[in-house]
C-alpha positions as CSV (number, residue, x, y, z in Angstrom):
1,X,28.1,22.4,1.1
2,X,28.8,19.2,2.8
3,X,25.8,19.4,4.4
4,X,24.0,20.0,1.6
5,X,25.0,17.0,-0.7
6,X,25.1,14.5,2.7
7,X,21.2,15.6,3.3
8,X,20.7,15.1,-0.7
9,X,22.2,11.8,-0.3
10,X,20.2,10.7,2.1
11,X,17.0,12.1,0.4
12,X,17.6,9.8,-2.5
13,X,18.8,6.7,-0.2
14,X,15.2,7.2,1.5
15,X,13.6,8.1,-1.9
16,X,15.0,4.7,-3.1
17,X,14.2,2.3,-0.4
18,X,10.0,3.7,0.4
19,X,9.6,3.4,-3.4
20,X,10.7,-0.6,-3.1
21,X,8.6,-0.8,-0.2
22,X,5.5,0.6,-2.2
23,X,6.0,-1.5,-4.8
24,X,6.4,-4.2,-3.0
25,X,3.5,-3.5,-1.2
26,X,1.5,-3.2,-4.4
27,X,2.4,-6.7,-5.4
28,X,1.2,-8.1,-2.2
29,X,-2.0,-6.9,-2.9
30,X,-1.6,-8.0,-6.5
31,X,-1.3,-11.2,-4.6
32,X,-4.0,-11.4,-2.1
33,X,-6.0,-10.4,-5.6
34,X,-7.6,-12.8,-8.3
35,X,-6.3,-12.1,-11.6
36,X,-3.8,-9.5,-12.5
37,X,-4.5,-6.4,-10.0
38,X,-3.1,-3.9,-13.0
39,X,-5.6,-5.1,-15.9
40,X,-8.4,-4.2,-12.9
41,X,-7.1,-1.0,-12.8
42,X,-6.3,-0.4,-16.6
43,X,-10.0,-1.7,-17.6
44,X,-8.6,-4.6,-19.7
45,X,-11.3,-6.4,-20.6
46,X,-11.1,-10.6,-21.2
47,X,-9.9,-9.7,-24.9
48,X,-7.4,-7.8,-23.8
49,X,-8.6,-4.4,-24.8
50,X,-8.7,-1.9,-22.8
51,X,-12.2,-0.6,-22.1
52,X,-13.8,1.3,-19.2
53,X,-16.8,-0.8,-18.7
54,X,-13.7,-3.2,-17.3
55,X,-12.1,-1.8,-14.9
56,X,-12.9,-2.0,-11.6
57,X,-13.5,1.4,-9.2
58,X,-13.2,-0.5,-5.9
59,X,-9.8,-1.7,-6.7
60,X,-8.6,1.7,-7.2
61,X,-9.8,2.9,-4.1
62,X,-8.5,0.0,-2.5
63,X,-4.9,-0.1,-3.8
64,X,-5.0,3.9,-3.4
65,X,-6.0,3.7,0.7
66,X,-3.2,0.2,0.6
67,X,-0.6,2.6,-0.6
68,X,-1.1,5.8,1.2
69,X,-1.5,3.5,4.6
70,X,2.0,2.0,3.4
71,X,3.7,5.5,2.7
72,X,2.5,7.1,5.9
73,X,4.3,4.4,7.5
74,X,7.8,4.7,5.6
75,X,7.0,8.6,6.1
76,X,6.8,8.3,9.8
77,X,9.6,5.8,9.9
78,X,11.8,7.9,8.3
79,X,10.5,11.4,10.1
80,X,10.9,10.0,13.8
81,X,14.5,8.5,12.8
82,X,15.7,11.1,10.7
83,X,18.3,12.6,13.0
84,X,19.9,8.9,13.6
85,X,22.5,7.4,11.6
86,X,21.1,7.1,8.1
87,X,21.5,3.2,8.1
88,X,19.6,3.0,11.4
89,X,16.9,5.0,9.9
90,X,16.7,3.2,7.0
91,X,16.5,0.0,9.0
92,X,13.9,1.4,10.8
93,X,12.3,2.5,7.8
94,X,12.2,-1.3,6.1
95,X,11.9,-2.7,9.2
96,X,8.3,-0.9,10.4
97,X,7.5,-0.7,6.2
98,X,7.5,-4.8,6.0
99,X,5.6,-4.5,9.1
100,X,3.0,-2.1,7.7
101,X,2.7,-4.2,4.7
102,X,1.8,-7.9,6.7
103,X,-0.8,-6.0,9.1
104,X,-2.5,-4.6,6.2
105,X,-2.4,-8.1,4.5
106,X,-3.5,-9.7,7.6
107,X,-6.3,-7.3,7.8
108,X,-7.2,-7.4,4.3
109,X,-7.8,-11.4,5.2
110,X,-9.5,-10.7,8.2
111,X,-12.2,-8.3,6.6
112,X,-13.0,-11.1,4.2
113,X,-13.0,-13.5,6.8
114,X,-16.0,-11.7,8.8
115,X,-18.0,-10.2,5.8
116,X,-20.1,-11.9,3.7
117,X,-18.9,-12.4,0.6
118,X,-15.5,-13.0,-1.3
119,X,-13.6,-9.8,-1.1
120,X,-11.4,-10.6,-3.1
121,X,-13.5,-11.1,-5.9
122,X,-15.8,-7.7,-4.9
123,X,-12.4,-5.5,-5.0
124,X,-11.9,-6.7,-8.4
125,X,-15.2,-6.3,-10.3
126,X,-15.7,-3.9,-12.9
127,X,-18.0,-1.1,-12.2
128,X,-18.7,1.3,-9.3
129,X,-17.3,1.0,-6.0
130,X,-18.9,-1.8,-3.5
131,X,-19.2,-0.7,-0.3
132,X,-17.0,-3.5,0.9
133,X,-14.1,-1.8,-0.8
134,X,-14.4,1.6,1.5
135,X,-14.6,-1.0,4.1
136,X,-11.2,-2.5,2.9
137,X,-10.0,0.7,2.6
138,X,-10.9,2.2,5.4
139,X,-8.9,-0.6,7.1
140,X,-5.6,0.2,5.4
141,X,-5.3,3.3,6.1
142,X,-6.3,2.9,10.3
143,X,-3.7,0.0,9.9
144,X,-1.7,2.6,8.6
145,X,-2.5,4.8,11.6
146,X,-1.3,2.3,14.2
147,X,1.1,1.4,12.8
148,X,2.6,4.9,12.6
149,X,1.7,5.7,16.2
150,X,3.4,2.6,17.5
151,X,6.6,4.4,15.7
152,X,6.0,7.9,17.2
């Protein structure tokens, strides 16, 4: 039973500390973001009402591929260092989640810097998803995928 309520324990510790990192990761790109990345993806339009001719498709699909990348991280953070001390694997976790977090931000910079175009603003406009924002996304998550073999 020990066993039991140690692994529970540890399930929540790991619960708690990958939902701060997503969060946090969330308002990076809220940062790197004009305006307020939640009214994009709400559909709040400059009144303030929400409508769905305002929100914007490519920054779902862009915050969606920003978070998976981020949780497959903190996932194979945790997975590899499981059997460790729990506060080593939790370092490990925080450590290679803050990591995860300023690749995909540098990346998210870089795509902007070598496409035409402001990104930033593209992510963000209402309507259908720009191309651009698969590209963005597709970024996250490869980011996402070397990050997580560097860990394994």
């Amino acid at each position: 039973m020990t066993d039991l309520l140690t692994a529970l324990l540890h399930a929540v510790a790991y619960a708690v500390v990958g939902g701060v990192m997503l969060v946090v990761a969330y308002y990076v790109l809220d940062l790197a973001t004009p305006g307020h990345l939640g009214t994009h993806l709400r559909g709040v339009d400059e009144n303030g009402n929400e409508s769905v001719h305002a929100h914007s498709r490519s920054a779902g699909v862009v915050t969606s591929a920003w978070l998976v990348s981020n949780a497959a991280v903190l996932f194979t953070a945790i997975w590899t260092n499981g059997e460790t001390s729990l506060g080593w694997a939790l370092g490990w976790t925080v450590s290679f989640g803050a990591l995860g977090i300023i690749l995909n931000t540098v990346m998210f910079f870089a795509v902007e810097a070598i496409t035409p175009g402001d990104l930033r603003r593209i992510v963000t406009d209402p309507g259908p998803v720009r191309p651009l924002a698969y590209v963005a996304a597709a970024v996250a998550l490869s980011v996402g995928a070397i990050v997580c073999a560097s860990i394994a």
